[in-house]
C-alpha positions, 0 to 999 in steps of 0.5 A: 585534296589533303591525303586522309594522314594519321597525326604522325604524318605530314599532309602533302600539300597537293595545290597546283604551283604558280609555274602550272597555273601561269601555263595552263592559263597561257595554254587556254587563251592560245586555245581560245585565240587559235582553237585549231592549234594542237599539241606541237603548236601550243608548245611553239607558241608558249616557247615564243611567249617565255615558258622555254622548258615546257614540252610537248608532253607536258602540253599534252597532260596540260590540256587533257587536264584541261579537257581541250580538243582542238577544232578539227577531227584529231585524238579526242583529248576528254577524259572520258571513263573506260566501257563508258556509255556514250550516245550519238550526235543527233544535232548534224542536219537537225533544224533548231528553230525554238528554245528548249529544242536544244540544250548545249552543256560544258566545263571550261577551266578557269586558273586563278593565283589561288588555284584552279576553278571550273564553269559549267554552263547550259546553253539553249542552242536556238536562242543562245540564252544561258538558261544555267551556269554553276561554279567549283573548284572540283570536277565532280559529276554532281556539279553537272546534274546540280545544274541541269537540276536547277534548269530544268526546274525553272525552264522544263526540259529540253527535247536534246541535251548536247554534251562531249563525251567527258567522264562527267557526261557518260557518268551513270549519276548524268545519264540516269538525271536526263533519262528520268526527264522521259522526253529529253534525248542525250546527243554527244559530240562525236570523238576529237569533234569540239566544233559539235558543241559549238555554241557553248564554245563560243559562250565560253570564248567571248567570256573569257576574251570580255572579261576573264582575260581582262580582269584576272579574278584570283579568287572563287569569290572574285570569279562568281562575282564576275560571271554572274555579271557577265552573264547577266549582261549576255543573257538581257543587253547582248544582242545578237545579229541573226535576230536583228540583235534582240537579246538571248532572253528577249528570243527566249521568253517570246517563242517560249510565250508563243509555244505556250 
């Protein structure tokens, strides 16, 4: 973002430079690739891969940035807002056996030549159908509750929205937007707990080992492009094991056809 100068100062130019986009994009494919590594380890890791003058703190300020958390209880590295509100989990020993029973929501970065850009997607825990994504290049709230929005309004709410405790998610504007859809509970990740998430985590891991990582989109247009596409694909021709692989939007619509 461009300081709000008056003619007779310079604008300082506040864009990510090529050094920490090409770190932060080897940090999230080793996070992908070893979600259980922390700070000392991704360090380790991008020194073996060439990038000799990054520290542990540097690493740090990176994935908090990020909001990475490793997958194992630790600190909790997402940024959450000071006194914010947060809810329990309310997923530990729940059975989850219809869509619209479970929503998961989350960001996850994407580094691009040009700058750094961010997906939000919703999962439906059961089915494993994408029933909502949008992409930005801010990490505004209004990114979230523009999607859930949009959800909502084609699929009706669900009983449980899942989130981690990032500031987008105690935000007043996010708790306000799930409240007001009376039946839906909030449920949040308990703190340093990623694996609470755990299926937009996945989500999110096959999309960018099958095509962001293999692709490299250098613009927002070339990444919306992309994840339309791949989402397409996961949601109608990617079947799934645990339903003698039907597709996510097959299970979807048939239990949602049956509870109708």
């Amino acid at each position: 973002m461009l300081s709000r100068s008056t003619a007779y100062h310079v604008p300082v130019d506040v864009s990510p430079s090529r050094d920490e986009i090409n770190i932060k994009n080897a940090i999230d494919r080793i996070h992908y690739e070893e979600p259980a590594f922390g700070v000392r380890r991704i360090r380790n890791e991008l020194h073996k891969q060439g990038f000799h003058n990054v520290g542990r703190r540097l690493v740090r300020r990176y994935m908090m940035e990020m909001d990475i958390v490793c997958f194992y209880p630790g600190p909790n590295l997402s940024k959450r807002a000071k006194a914010a509100k947060t809810y329990p989990y309310l997923l530990r020993n729940l059975e989850i056996d219809r869509p619209n029973q479970v929503w998961s929501i989350d960001i996850t970065y994407i580094g691009t030549p040009n700058g750094f850009v961010y997906l939000t997607a919703i999962i439906d825990w059961y089915s494993r159908y994408i029933v909502g994504y949008t992409i930005s290049n801010t990490l505004q709230t209004d990114m979230v509750t523009r999607v859930i929005k949009k959800a909502v309004e084609t699929y009706g709410a669900p009983e449980i929205i899942n989130s981690d405790q990032g500031s987008q998610f105690t935000s007043n504007a996010y708790i306000d937007l799930i409240k007001s859809f009376k039946t839906t509970k909030i449920s949040m990740d308990g703190k340093g707990r990623a694996t609470d998430n755990i299926a937009i985590e996945r989500f999110f891991r096959s999309y960018k080992w099958e095509r962001l990582y293999l692709l490299y989109p250098e613009t927002v247009t070339e990444v919306k492009a992309m994840t339309k596409e791949y989402i397409a694909k996961y949601n109608h021709k990617r079947g799934h094991q645990r339903f003698d692989y039907k597709t996510p939007a097959a299970v979807f619509y048939e239990n949602m056809a049956l509870a109708a």
